[in-house]
C-alpha positions, 0 to 999 in steps of 0.5 A: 500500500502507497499513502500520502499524508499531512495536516493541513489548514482550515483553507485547505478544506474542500470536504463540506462535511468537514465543513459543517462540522468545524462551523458547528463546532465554532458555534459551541464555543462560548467565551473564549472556552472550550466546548464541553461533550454536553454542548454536542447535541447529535440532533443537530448534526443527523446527517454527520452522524455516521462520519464522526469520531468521539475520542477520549484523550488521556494525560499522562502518558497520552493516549487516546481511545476511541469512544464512539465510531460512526458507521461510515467509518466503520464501513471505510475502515473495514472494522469497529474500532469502538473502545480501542486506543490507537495504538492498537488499531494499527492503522497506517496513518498512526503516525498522522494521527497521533500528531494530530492529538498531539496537536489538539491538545497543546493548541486547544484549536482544530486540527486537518488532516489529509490522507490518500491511499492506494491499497492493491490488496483491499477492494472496499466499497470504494475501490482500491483508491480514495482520499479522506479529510478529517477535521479534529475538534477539542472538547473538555469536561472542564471547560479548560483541559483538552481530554474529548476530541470530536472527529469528522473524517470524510472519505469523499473528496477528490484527491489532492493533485501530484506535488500539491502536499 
């Protein structure tokens, strides 16, 4: 399997899912802090409901499990991956992701991430060949602390062209 991988910036978002979930996530922020897991209210978001990510991040050492996975990934994912932590999921991106919690919590801001791949051997429902967006959102339990991050991935946007990463 051949990849390409990297953050990215909020400008650099094509995804209308990621999109919508960022301005969502914007709305939720009051004063400055961040917004707290009670703030989500699925009612509001049906229709991102099978692309989001609910993770738990834990201080020291980090770690970060994942608490809830929409269905979309699920399926995009060829498994659940529900009450697993990273590092056991063995996902090729590992590396990309761990960064991007990394990030999440030391800038209490969102994070992007793009990630292509080319895989011979797995014939999804999508074929062999795609590209995702994922828009990472801090949550806190405190208002302070970084310990939920909400994840939008989006495995629908085009590839990004040759020597644009």
């Amino acid at each position: 399997m051949t990849s390409r991988s990297t953050l990215i910036e909020a400008g650099q978002i094509t995804s209308l899912r990621v999109g919508s979930m960022h301005r969502y996530w914007q709305s939720k922020c009051r004063d400055g802090s961040l917004p707290l897991r009670a703030a989500i209210d699925p009612t509001e978001i049906p229709r991102l409901l099978p692309y989001l990510v609910i993770a738990e991040i834990e201080a020291s050492p980090m770690r970060v499990r994942y608490r809830l996975v929409g269905t979309q990934v699920v399926e995009d994912n060829g498994s659940d991956f529900t009450n697993r932590y990273l590092e056991d999921c063995n996902f090729a991106v590992e590396d990309l992701l761990h960064e991007c919690y990394r990030r999440l919590v030391e800038t209490q801001a969102p994070v992007f991430a793009y990630y292509e791949w080319h895989k011979e051997e797995w014939q999804g429902a999508k074929g062999a060949i795609g590209a995702n967006e994922t828009g990472f959102f801090p949550l806190s339990s405190n208002g302070a602390r970084v310990d939920l991050a909400i994840c939008l991935a989006d495995p629908n946007v085009r590839p990004y062209p040759p020597g644009t990463l």
